[in-house]
Backbone as a printed PyTorch tensor [residue, N CA C, xyz], in Angstrom:
tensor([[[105.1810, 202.1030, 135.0510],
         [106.0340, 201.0900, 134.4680],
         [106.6930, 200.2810, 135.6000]],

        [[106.6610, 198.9250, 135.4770],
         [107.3810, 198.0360, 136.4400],
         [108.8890, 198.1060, 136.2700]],

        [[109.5130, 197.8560, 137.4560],
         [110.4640, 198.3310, 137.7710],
         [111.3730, 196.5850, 137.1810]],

        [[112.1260, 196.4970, 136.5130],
         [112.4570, 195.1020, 135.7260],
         [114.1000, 194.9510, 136.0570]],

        [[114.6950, 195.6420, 137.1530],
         [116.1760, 195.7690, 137.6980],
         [116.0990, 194.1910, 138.3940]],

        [[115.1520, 193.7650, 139.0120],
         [115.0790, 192.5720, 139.9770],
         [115.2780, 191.3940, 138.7720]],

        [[114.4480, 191.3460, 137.9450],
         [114.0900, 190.3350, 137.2800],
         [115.4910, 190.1190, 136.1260]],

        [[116.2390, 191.0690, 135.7400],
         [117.9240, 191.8240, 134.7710],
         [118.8450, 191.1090, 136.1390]],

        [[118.5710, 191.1950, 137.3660],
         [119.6430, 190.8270, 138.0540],
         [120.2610, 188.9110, 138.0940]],

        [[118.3270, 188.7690, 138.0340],
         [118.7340, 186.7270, 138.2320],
         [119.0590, 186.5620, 136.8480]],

        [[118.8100, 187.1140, 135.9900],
         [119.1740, 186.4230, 134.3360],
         [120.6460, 187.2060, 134.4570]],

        [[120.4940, 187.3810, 134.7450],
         [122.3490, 187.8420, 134.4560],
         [123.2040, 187.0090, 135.7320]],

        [[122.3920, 186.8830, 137.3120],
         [123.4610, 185.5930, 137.7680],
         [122.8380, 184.6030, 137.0500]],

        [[121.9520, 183.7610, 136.5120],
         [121.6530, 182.6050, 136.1330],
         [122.5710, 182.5900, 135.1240]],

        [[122.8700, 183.2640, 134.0890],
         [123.7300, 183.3530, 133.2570],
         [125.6090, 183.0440, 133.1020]],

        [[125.9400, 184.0390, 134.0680],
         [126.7990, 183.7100, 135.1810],
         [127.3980, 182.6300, 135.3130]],

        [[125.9090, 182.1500, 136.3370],
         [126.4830, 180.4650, 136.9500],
         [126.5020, 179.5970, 135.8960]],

        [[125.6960, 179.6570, 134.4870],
         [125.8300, 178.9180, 133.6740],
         [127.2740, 178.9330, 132.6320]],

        [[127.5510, 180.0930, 132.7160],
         [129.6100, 180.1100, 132.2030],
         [130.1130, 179.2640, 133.1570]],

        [[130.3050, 179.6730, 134.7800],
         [130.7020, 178.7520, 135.4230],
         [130.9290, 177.4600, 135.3490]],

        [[129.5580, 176.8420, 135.0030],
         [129.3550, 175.4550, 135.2480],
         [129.5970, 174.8250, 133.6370]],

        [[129.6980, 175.5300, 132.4240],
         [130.0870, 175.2380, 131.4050],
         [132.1360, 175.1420, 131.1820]],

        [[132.2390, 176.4120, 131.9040],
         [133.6580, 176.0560, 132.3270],
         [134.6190, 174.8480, 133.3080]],

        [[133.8170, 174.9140, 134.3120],
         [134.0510, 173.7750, 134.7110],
         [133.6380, 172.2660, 134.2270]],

        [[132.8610, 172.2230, 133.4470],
         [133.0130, 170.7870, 132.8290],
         [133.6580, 170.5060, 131.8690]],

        [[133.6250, 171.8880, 131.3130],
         [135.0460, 171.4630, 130.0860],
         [136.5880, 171.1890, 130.7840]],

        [[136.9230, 172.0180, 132.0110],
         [138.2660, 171.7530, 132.5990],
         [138.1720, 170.4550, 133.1830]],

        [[136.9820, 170.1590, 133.2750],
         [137.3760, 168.3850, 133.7480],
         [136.9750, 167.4520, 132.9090]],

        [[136.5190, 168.0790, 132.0860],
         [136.7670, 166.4760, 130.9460],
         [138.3790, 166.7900, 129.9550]],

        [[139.0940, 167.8440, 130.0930],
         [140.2650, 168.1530, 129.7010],
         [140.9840, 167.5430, 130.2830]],

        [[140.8450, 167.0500, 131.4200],
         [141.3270, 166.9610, 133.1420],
         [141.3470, 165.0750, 132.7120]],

        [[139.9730, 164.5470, 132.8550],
         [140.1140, 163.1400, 132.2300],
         [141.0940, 162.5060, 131.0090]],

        [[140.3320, 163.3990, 129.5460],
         [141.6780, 163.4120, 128.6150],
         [142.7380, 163.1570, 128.6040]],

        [[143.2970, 163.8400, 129.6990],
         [144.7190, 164.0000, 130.0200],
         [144.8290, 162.4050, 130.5920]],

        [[144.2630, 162.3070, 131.7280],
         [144.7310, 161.1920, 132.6520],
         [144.9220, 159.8350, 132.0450]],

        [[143.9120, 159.9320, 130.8940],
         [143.5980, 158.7480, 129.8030],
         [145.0130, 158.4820, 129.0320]],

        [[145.4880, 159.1370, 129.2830],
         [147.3810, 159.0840, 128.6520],
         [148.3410, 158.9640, 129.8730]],

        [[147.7890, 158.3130, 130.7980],
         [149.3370, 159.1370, 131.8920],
         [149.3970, 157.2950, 132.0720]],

        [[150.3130, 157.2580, 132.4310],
         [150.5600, 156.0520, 132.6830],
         [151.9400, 155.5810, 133.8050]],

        [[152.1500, 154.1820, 134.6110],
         [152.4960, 154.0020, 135.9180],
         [153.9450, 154.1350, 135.7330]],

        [[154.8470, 154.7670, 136.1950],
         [156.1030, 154.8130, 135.9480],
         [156.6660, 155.1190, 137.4040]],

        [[158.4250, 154.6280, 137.0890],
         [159.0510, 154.6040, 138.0240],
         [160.3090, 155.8100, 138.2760]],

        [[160.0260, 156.0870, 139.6870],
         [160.3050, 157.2560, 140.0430],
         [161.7810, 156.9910, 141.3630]],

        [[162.9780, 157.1170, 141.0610],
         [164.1430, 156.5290, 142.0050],
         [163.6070, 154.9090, 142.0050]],

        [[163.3310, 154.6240, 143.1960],
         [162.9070, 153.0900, 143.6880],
         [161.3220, 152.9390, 144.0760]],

        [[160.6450, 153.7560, 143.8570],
         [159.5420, 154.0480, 143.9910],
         [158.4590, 153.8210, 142.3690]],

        [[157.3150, 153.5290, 142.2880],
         [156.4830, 153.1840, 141.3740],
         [155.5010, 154.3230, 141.7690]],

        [[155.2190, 155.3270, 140.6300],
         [154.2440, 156.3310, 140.8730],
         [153.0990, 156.0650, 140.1260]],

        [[151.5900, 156.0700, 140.7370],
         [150.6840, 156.1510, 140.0360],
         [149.8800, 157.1560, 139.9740]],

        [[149.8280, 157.8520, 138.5270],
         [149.3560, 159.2270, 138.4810],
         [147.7380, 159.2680, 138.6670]],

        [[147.2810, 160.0510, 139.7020],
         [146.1370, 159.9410, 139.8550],
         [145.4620, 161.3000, 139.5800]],

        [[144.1530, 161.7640, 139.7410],
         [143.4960, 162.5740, 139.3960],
         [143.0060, 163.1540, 140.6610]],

        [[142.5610, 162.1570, 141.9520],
         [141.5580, 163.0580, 142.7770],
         [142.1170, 161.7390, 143.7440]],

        [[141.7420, 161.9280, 145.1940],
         [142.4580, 161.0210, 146.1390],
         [141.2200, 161.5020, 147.1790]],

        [[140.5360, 159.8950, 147.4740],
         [139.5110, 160.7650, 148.6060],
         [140.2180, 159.7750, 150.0680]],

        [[139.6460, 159.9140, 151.5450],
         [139.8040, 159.1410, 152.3440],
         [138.7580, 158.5140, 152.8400]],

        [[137.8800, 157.5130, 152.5670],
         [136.6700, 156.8510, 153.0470],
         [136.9930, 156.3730, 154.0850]],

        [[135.7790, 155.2630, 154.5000],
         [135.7970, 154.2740, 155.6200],
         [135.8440, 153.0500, 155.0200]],

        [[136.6440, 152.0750, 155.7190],
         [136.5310, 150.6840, 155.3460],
         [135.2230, 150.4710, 155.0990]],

        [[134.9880, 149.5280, 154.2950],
         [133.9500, 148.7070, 153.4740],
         [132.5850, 149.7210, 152.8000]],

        [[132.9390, 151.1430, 152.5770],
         [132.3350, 152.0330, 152.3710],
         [132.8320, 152.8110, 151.3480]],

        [[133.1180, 152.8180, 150.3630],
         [133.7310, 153.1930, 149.4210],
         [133.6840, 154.5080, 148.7830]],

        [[132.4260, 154.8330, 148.9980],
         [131.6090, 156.0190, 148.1030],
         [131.3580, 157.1590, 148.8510]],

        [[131.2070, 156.7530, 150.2900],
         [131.2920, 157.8910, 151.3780],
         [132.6550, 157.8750, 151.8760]],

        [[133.3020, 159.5480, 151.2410],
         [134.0750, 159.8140, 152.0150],
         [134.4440, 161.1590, 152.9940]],

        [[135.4120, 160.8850, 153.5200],
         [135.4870, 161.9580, 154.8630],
         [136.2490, 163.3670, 154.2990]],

        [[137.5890, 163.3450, 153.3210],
         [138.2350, 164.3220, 152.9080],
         [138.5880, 163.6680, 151.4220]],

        [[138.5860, 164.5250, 150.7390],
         [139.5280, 164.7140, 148.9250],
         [139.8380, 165.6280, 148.8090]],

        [[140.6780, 165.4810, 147.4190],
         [141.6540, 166.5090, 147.1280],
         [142.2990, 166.3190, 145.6530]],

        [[142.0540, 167.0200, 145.0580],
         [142.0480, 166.6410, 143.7430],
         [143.3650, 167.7290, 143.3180]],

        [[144.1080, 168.5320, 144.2570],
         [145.3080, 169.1170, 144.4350],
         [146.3240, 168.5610, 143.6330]],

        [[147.0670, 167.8320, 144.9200],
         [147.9370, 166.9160, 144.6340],
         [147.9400, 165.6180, 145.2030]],

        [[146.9530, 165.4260, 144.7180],
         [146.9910, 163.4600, 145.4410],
         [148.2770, 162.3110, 144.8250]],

        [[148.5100, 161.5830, 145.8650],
         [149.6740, 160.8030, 145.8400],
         [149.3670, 159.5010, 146.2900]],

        [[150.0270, 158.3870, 145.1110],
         [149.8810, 156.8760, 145.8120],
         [151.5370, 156.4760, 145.0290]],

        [[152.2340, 156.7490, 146.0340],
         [153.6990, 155.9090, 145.6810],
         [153.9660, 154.1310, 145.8820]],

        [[153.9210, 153.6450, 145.4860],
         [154.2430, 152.1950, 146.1400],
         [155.9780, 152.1360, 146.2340]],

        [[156.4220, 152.0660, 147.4770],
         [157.9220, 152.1480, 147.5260],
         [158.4360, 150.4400, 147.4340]],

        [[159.4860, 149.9690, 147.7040],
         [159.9690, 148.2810, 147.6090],
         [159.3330, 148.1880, 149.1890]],

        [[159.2060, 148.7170, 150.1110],
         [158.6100, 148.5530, 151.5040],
         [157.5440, 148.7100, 152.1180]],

        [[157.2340, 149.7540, 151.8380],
         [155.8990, 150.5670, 152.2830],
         [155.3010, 151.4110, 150.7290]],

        [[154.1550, 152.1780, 151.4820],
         [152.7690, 152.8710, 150.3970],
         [153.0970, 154.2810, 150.8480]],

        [[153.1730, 155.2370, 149.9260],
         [153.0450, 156.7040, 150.1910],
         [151.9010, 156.9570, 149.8370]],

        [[150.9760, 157.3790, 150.3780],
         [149.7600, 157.9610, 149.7470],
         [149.1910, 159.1030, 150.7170]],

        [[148.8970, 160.2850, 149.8400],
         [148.3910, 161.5210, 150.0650],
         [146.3780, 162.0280, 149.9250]],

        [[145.7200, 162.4080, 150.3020],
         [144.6270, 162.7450, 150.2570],
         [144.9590, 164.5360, 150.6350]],

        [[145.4920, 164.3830, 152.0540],
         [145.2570, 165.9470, 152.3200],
         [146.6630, 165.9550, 152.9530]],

        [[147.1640, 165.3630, 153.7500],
         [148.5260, 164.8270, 154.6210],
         [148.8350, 163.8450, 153.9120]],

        [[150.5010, 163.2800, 153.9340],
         [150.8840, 162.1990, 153.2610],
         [151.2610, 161.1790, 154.6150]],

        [[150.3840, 160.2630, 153.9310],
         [150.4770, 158.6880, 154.9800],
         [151.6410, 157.8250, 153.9980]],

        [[152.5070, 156.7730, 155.0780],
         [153.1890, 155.8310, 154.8760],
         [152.7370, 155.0900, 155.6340]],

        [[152.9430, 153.5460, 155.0940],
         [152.2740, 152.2690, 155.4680],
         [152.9640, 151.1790, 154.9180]],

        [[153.5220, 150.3110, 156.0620],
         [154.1250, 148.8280, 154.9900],
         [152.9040, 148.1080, 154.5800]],

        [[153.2530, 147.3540, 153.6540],
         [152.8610, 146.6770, 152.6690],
         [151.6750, 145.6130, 153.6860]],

        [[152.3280, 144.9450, 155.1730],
         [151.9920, 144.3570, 155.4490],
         [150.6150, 144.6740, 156.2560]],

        [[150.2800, 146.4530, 156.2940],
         [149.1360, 146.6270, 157.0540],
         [147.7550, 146.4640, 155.7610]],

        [[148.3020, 146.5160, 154.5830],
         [147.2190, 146.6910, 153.6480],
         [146.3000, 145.3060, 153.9710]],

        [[144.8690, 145.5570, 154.5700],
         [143.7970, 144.1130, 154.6750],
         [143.4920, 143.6160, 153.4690]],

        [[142.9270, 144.8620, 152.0510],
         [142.2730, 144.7810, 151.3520],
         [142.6720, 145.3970, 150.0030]],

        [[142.9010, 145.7050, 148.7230],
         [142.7930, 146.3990, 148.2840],
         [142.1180, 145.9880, 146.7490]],

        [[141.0820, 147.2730, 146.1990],
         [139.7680, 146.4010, 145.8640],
         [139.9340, 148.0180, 145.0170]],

        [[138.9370, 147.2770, 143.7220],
         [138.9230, 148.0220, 142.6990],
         [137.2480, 148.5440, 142.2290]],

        [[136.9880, 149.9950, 141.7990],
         [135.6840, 150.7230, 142.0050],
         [135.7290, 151.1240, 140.6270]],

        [[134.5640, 151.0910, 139.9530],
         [134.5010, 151.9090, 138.6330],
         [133.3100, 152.5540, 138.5680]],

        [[133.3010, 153.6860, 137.9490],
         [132.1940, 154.7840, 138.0850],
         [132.3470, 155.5650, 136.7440]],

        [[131.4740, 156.2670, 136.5500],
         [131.6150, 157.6340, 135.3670],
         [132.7260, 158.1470, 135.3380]],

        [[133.7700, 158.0480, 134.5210],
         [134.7510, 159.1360, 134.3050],
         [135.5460, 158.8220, 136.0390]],

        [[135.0830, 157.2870, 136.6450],
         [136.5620, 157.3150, 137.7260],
         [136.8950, 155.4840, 137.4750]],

        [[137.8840, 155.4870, 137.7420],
         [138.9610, 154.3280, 137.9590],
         [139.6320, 153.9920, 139.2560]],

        [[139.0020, 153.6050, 140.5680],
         [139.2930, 153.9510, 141.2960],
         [140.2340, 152.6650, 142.4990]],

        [[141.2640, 152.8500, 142.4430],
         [142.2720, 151.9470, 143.6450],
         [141.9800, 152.1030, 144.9200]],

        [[141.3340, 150.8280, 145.8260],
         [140.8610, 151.4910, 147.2890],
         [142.1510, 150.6070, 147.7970]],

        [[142.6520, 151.2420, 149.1740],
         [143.0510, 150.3280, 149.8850],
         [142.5450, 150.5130, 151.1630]],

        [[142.3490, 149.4340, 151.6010],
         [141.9630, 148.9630, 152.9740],
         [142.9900, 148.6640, 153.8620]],

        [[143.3420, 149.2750, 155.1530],
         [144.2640, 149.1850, 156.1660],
         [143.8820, 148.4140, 157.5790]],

        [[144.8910, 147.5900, 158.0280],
         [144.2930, 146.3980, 159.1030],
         [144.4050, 147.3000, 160.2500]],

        [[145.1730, 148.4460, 160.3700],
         [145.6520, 149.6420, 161.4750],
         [144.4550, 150.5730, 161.6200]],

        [[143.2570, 150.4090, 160.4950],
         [142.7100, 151.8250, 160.6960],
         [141.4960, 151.5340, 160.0910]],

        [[140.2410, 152.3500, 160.6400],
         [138.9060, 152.4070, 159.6300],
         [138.7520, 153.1840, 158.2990]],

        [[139.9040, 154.0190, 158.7670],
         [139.6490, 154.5350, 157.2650],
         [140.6970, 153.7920, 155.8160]],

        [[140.2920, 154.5210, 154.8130],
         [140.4840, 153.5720, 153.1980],
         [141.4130, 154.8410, 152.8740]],

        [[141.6700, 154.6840, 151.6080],
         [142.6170, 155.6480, 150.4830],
         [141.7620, 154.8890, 149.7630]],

        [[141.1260, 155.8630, 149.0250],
         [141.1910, 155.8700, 147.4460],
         [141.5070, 156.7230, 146.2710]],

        [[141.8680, 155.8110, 145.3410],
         [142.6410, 157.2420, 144.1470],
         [142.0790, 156.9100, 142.7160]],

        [[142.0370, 157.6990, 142.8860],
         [141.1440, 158.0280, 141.4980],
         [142.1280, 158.1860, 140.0860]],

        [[142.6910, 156.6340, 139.4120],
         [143.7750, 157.0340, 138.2010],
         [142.6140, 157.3640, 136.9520]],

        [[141.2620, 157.4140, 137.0530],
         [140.9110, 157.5850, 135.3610],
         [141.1960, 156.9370, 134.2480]],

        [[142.0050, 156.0950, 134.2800],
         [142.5390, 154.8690, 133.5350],
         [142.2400, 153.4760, 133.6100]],

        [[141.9990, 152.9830, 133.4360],
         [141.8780, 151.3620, 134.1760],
         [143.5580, 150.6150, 133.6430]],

        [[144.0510, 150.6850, 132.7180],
         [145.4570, 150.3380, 132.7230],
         [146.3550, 150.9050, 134.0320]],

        [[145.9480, 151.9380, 133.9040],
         [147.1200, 152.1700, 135.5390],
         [146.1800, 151.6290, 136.5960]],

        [[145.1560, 151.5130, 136.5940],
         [144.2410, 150.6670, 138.0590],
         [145.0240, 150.0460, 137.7770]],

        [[145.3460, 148.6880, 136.4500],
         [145.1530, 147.3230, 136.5360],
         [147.0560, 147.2580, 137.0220]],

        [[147.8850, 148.3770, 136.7060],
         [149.4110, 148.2060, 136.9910],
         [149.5980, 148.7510, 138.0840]],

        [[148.5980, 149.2500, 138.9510],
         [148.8300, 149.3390, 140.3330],
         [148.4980, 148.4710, 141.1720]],

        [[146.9980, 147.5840, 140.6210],
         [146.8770, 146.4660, 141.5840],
         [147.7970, 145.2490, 141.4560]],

        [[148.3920, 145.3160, 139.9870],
         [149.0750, 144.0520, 140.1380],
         [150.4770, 143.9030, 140.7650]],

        [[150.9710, 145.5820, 141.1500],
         [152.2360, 145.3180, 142.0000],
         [151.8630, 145.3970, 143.1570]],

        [[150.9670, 145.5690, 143.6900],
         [150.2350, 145.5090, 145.0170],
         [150.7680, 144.3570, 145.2750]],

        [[149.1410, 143.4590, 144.4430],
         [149.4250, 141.7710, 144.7440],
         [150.8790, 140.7370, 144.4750]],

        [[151.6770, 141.4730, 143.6640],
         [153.4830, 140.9420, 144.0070],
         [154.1450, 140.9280, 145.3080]],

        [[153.1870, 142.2940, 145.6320],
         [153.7100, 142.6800, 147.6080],
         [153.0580, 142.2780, 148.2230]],

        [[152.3610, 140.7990, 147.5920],
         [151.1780, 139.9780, 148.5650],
         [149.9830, 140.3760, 149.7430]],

        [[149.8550, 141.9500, 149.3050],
         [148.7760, 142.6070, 149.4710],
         [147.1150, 141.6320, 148.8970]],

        [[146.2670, 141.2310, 149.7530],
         [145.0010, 140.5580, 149.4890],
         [144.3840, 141.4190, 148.8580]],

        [[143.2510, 140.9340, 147.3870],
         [142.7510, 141.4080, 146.4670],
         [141.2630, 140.8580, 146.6210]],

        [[140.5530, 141.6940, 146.4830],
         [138.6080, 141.7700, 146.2800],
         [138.5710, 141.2420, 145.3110]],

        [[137.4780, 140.5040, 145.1380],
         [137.2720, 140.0400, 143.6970],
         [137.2710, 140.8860, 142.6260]],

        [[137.0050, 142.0500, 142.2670],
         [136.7000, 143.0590, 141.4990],
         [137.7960, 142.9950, 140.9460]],

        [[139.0530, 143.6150, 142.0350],
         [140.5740, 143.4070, 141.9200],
         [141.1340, 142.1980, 140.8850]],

        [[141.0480, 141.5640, 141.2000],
         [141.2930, 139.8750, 140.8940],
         [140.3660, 140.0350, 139.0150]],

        [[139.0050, 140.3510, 139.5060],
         [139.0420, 140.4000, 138.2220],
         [139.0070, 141.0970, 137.6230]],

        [[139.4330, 142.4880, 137.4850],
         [140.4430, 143.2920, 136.7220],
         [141.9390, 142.8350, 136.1430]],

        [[142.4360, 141.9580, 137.1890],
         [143.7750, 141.7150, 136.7160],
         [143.5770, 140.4470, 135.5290]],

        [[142.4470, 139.7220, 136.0490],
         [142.4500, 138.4570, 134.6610],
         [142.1360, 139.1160, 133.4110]],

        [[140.9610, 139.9430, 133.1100],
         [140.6710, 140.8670, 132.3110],
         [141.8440, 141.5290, 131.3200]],

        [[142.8180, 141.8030, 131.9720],
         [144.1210, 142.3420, 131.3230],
         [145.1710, 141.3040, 130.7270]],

        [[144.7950, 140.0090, 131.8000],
         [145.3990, 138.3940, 131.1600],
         [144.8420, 138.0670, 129.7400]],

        [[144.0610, 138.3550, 129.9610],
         [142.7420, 137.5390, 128.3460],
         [143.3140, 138.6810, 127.3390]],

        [[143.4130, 139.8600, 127.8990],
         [143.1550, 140.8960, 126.5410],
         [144.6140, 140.7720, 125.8500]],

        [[145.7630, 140.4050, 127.1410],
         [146.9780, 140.6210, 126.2410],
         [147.2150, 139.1770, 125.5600]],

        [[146.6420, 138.4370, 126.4570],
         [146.7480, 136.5290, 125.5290],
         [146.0520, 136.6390, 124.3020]],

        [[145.2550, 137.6200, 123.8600],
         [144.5420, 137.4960, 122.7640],
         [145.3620, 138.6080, 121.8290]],

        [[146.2760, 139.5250, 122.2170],
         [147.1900, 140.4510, 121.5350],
         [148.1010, 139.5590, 121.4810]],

        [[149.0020, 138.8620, 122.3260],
         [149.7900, 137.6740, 122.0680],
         [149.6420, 137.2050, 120.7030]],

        [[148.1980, 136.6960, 120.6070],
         [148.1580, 135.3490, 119.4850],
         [148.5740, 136.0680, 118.0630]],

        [[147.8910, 137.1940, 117.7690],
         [147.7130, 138.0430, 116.9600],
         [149.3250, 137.5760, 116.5160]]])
């Protein structure tokens, strides 16, 4: 009789990894859910935007990045400067931001900013496009320069509420 301990061992990890990976997609589409409700609010003098995952790319490279952290990522916009967290928390005035440009993907919503001090980016991942669109537009109040994407995200939110307006 063949010995069938080898063949009981992979169906039971294949099995395994398949709870795993069933668990983990349910905790992150729970994880989205959630974010789909959170919305940009103000925190002392500070504007918090609740994000989901915070990576650090390279300028003009969006999709490759160097570190994330889906921990506790942080993008504060203060009346002066930017708090934003990936793994360490960076501060930055308003006036180093070159770029800041808007990414959409499966299940991300994503705020890049581009820094005139540095090659690398922040991006944060709100899962929302309403908090994208209320983070880029206090950006551009702090006369932070906008990508077209940016730009047209923010008209996008012009049309939809001029047409809730008329209503």
């Amino acid at each position: 009789m063949p010995d069938i301990t080898p063949i009981l061992l992979t169906l039971g990890f294949l099995g395994l990894m398949l709870v795993f990976v069933l668990c983990f997609v349910m905790v992150l589409r729970a994880r989205l859910r959630a974010a789909k409700a959170n919305r940009v609010e103000m925190r002392g003098d500070a504007l918090h935007v609740p994000l989901i995952a915070a990576f650090s790319g390279w300028k003009g490279v969006p999709w490759l990045s160097r570190a994330s952290s889906d921990i506790r990522p942080v993008l504060l916009l203060h009346p002066d400067h930017i708090e934003c967290r990936v793994i360490r928390t960076r501060k930055k005035p308003y006036t180093h931001v070159s770029r800041v440009d808007y990414r959409r993907s499966i299940g991300t919503e994503n705020v890049v900013l581009e820094f005139s001090d540095s090659l690398r980016s922040f991006i944060g991942n709100t899962a929302n496009p309403e908090v994208a669109r209320d983070a880029i537009a206090f950006l551009r109040q702090k006369g932070c320069p906008l990508s077209g994407r940016a730009e047209d995200l923010l008209s996008k939110g012009t049309l939809e509420q001029a047409v809730l307006d008329q209503d």
